[in-house]
N, C-alpha and C positions, 0 to 999 in steps of 0.2 A: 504494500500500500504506500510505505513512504515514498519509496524509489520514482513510483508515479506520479505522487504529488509534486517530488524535486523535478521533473520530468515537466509538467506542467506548469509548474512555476516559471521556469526558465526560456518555456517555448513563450508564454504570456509576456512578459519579460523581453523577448526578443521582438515578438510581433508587435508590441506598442512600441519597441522605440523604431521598428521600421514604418509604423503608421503615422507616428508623430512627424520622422525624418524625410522618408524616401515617397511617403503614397501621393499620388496627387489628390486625394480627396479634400475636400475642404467643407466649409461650412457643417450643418448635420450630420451627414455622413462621416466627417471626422468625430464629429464628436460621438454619436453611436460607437464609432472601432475604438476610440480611445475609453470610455467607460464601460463595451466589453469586454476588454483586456484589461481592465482595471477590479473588475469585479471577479473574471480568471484569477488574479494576480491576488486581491484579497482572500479569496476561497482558498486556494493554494496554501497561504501563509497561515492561516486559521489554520486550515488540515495540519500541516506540518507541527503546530503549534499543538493542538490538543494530541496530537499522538507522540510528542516528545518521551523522551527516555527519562525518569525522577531519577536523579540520584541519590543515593544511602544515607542516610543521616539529615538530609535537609527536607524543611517543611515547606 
């Protein structure tokens, strides 16, 4: 599960800064791809975050 999350993360991660940089999209349709891949990008970080490893000893 993680490996996919990091997986996802990274491809979200990639594809916004090539929508922000290289697409020619503009007005609306930028901003739909950029707050698609923004909410990719938080679900990701969330996933990753609640399936962390706890370490021994700490609360």
């Amino acid at each position: 599960m993680r490996p996919l999350l990091w997986l996802l993360l990274a491809v979200a991660v990639v594809a916004n800064v090539f929508l922000s940089t290289f697409s020619g999209y503009t007005g609306g349709t930028r901003i739909l791809a950029s707050v698609g891949t923004g909410v990719v990008t938080l679900g990701a970080g969330a996933g990753l975050w609640l399936t962390r490893g706890r370490a021994a000893g700490r609360v």
